[in-house]
C-alpha positions in Angstrom: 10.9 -31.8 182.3 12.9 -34.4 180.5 15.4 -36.2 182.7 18.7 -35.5 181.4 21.0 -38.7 181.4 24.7 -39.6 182.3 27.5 -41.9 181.4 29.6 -43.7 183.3 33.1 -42.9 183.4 34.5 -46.0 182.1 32.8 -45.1 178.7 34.0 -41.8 178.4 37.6 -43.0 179.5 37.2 -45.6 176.5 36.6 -42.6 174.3 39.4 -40.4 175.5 41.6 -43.2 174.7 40.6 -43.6 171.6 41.3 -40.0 170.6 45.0 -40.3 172.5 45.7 -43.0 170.2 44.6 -41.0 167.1 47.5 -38.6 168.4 45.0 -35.7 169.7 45.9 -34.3 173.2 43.1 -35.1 176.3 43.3 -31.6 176.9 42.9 -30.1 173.3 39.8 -32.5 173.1 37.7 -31.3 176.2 38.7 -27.9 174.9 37.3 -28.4 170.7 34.0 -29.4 173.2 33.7 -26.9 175.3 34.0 -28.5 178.1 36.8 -27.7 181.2 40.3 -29.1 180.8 39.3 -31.4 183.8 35.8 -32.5 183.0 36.3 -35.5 182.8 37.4 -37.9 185.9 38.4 -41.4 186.6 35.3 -42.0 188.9 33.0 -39.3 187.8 29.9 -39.3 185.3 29.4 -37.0 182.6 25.8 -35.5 181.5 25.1 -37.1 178.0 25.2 -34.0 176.7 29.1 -33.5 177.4 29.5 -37.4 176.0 28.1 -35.9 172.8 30.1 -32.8 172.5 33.3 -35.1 173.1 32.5 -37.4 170.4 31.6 -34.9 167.5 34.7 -33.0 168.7 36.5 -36.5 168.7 35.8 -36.8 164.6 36.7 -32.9 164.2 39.8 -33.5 165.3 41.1 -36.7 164.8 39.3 -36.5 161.2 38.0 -40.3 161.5 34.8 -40.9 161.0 35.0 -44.0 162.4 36.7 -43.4 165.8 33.6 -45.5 167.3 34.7 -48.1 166.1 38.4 -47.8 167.0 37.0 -47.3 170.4 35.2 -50.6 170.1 38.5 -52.4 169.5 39.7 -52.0 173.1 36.9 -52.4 175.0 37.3 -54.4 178.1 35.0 -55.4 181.4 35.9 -51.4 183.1 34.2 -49.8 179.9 31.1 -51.0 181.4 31.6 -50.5 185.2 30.9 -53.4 187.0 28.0 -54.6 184.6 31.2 -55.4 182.4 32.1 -58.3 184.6 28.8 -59.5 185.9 28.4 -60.0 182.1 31.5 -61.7 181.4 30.5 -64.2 184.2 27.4 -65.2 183.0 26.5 -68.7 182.0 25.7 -67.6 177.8 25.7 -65.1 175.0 22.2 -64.7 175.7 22.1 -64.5 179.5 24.1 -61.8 179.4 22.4 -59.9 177.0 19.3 -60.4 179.4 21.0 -58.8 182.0 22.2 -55.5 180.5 18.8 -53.7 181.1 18.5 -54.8 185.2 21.9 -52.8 185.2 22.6 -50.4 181.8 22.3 -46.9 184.1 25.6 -48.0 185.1 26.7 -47.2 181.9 23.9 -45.2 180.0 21.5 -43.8 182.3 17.9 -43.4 181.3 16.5 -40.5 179.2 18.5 -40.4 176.0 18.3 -43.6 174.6 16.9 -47.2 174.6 18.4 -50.7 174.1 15.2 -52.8 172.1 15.6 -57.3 171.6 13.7 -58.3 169.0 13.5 -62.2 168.5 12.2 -64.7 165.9 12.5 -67.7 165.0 15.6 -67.8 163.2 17.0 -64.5 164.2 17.5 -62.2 166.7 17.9 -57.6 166.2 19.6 -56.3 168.7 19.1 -52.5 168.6 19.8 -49.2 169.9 17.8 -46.3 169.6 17.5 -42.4 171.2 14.8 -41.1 172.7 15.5 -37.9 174.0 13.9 -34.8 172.6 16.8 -32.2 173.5 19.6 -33.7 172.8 20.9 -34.9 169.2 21.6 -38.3 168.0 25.3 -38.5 167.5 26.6 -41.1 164.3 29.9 -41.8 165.7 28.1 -42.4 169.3 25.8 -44.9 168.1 29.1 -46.6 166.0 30.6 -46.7 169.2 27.5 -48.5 171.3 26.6 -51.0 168.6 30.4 -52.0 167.7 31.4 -52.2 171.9 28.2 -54.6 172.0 30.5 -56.7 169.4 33.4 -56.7 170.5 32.7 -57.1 173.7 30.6 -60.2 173.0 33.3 -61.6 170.9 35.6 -61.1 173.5 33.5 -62.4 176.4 32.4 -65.4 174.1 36.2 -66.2 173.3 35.4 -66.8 169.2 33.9 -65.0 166.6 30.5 -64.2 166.5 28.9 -64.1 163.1 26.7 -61.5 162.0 23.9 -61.3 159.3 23.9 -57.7 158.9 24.9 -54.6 160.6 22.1 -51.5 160.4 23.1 -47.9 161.2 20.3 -44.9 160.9 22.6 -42.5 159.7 24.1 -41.5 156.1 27.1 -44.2 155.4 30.5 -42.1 155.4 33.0 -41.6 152.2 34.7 -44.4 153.3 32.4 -47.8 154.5 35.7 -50.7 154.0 36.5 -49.7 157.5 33.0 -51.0 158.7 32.6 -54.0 156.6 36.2 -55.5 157.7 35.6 -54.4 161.8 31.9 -56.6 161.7 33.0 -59.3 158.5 29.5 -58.4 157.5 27.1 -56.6 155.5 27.0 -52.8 156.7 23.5 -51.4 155.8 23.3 -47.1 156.4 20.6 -45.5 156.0 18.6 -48.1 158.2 15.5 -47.6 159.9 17.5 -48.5 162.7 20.8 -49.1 164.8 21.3 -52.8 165.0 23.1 -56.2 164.9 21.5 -59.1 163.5 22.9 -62.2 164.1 21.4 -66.0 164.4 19.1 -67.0 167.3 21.8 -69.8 167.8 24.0 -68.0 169.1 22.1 -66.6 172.4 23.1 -70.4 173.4 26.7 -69.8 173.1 28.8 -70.1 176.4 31.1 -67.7 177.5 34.5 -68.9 178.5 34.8 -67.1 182.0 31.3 -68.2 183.3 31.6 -68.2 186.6 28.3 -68.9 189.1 29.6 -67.9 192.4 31.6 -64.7 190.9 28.6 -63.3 189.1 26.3 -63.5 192.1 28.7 -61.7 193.6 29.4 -59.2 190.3 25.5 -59.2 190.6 25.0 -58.0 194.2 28.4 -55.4 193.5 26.5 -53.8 190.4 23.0 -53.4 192.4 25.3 -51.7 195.3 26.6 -49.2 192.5 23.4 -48.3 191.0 22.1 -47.9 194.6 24.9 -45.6 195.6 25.2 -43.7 192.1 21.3 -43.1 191.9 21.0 -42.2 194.8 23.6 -39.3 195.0 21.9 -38.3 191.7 19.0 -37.6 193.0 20.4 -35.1 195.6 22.6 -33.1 193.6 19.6 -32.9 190.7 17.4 -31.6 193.4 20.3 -29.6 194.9 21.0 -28.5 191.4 17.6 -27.1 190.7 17.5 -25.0 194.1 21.0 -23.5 193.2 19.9 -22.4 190.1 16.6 -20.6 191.0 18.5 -19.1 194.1 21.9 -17.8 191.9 20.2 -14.5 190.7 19.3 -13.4 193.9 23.1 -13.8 195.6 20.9 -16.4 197.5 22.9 -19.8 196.7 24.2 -20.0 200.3 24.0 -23.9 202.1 21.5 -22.4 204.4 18.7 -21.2 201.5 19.5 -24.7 199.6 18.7 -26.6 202.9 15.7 -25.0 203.3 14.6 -25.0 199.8 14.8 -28.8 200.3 13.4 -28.3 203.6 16.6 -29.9 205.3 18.9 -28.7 207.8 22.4 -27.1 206.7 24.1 -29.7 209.0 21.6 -32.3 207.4 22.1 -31.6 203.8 26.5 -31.3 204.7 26.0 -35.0 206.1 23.9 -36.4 203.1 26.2 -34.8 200.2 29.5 -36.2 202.7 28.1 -39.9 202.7 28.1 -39.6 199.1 32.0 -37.9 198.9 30.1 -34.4 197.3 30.6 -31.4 198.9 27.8 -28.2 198.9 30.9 -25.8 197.5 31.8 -28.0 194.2 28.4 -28.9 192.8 27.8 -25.2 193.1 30.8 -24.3 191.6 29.8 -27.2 189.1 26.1 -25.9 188.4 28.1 -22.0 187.9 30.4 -23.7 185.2 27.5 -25.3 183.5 25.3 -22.6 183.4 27.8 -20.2 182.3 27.9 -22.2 179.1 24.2 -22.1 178.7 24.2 -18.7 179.3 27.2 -17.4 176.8 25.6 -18.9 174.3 22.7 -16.3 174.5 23.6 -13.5 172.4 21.0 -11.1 174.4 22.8 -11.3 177.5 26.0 -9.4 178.0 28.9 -10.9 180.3 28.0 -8.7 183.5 24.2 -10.6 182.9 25.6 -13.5 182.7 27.7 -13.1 186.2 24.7 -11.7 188.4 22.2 -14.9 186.7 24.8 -17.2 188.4 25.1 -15.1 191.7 28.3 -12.9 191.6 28.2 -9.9 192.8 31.0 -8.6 190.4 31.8 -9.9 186.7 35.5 -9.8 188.1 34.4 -12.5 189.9 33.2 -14.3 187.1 36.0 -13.6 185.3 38.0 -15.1 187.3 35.9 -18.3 187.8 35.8 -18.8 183.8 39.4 -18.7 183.3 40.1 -21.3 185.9 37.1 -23.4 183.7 38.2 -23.0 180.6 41.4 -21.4 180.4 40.5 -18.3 178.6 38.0 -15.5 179.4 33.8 -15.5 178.6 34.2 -13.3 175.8 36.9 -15.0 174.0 35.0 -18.1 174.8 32.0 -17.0 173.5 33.4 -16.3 170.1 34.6 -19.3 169.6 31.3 -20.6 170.5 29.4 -18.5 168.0 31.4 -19.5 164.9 30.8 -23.0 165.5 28.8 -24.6 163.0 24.9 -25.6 164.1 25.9 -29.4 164.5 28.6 -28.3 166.8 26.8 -26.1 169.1 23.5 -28.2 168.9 25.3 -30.6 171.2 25.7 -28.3 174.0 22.4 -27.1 173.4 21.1 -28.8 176.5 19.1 -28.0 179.9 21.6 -28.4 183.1 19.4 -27.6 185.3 17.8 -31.0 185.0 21.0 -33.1 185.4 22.0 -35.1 188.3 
């Protein structure tokens, strides 16, 4: 089963800004993506397939097509977790862009998409590319990646970087001035790819904070959090999965988890603590997600839906989805329906894989 990928927090953060600057509400955003009113927090990931969601809602309701790149324009060291400043530290442009894959789960985890460095003698591609086969590629996502590489390399190298070309996959939008001015290049669409090209000169260009003794210590910080982050992944996923097959059987107790994952209760308590996660919230978590999966099924009615996620009364559920979402599964549901395919595409993802 594919692995299904996160983002950090500092991403999505840079996103949600984005959108507050455009004069559309945090709330009302989560909300157009059908996502909880809290979904989103300061030191939490986000399954790509949320990320998604928030940026095709993002264009619905700000009506930019080009918010990715206004979220490039303030992108900063945090964006990136601490990769961001273990890159600003390094010694050159091209250092740095060496370093990204050691430590890009940080930011993108694995599974939707890949980062590809393609050098020759006089130029170098820098490209971005998805890989997943459930979830969608998302224009104004990809705007947002391949402009934050940009910026952010502008900003780290303290001058303007020069570009040969800029190279999207998708269609180019009504409006391309927008894009030509943000990169002071040729913007190609239509591309057999997502890419800067720029001169092999500049991978020699120093960066103005390098700093050898701060970015072995940035270095050893970022191995730390993708240590700590992976590995709490890997217990909720597995956690997740046994929650899931146990829910329709009123069976999603700490005691049938444990054993599913042949653990003690006091065992799998102390693991999920050391990592600040706690046995009641990630199943609360995998009943919120699932609910959405479920709704979307027109075959199964609301009292289906509550006994697939273990309640023994659609009260119950009831009750749970309005403190989710705000409103109740059916109304929810309709909303979801009338969607158009784009929209509901994005949310069109298997949970039960995610960390």
């Amino acid at each position: 089963m594919e692995h299904q990928s996160s983002v950090g927090a500092g991403y999505v953060s840079g996103l949600v800004d984005a959108v507050q600057r455009a004069g559309v509400d945090r709330v009302e955003l989560m909300r157009h993506a059908g996502l909880a009113a809290d979904a989103h927090h300061a030191n939490v990931r986000m399954p790509m397939g949320d990320v998604i969601a928030l940026f095709q809602s993002a264009v619905a309701l700000t009506g930019r097509s080009d918010i990715g790149l206004e979220f490039a324009r303030h992108v900063r060291p945090g964006t990136f977790n601490v990769l961001g400043y273990a890159l600003m530290t390094c010694k050159t442009l091209g250092e740095a862009i060496a370093l990204v894959p050691h430590y890009r789960r940080l930011v993108f985890d694995i599974g939707y998409s890949e980062m590809k460095l393609v050098s020759t003698h006089d130029e170098v591609r820098l490209g971005w590319h998805v890989v997943s086969r459930s979830l969608p590629y998302c224009s104004s996502l990809a705007e947002s990646l391949i402009a934050s590489w940009y910026q952010f390399g502008r900003w780290i190298a303290g001058v303007g970087l020069p570009l040969v070309e800029v190279r999207f996959l998708h269609s180019a939008p009504r409006d391309v001035r927008a894009y030509s001015e943000f990169f002071e290049c040729p913007v190609h669409f239509n591309a057999r790819e997502n890419a800067l090209v720029f001169s092999r000169l500049l991978l020699d260009m120093p960066l103005v904070q390098a700093d050898e003794t701060l970015h072995l210590a940035m270095r050893a910080q970022a191995q730390a959090a993708m240590e700590k982050t992976f590995s709490e992944s890997d217990l909720a996923h597995r956690l997740r999965k046994a929650l899931i097959a146990l829910m329709p059987q009123c069976e999603a107790t700490l005691e049938k988890a444990a054993a599913m994952l042949h653990m003690s209760p006091r065992s799998l308590q102390r693991r999920l603590g050391d990592v600040s996660l706690g046995f009641q919230g990630i199943l609360d978590a995998v009943r919120r997600d699932m609910a959405v999966i479920y709704l979307r099924d027109p075959g199964l009615s609301a009292l289906d839906v509550a006994l697939l996620l273990g309640y023994a009364e659609q009260s119950s559920f009831t009750r749970a989805f309005r403190t989710w979402f705000g409103m109740n599964p059916r109304a929810w549901r309709t909303g979801a329906l009338q969607r158009s395919p784009s929209d509901s595409g994005a949310l069109n993802i298997d949970l039960a894989t995610s960390p």
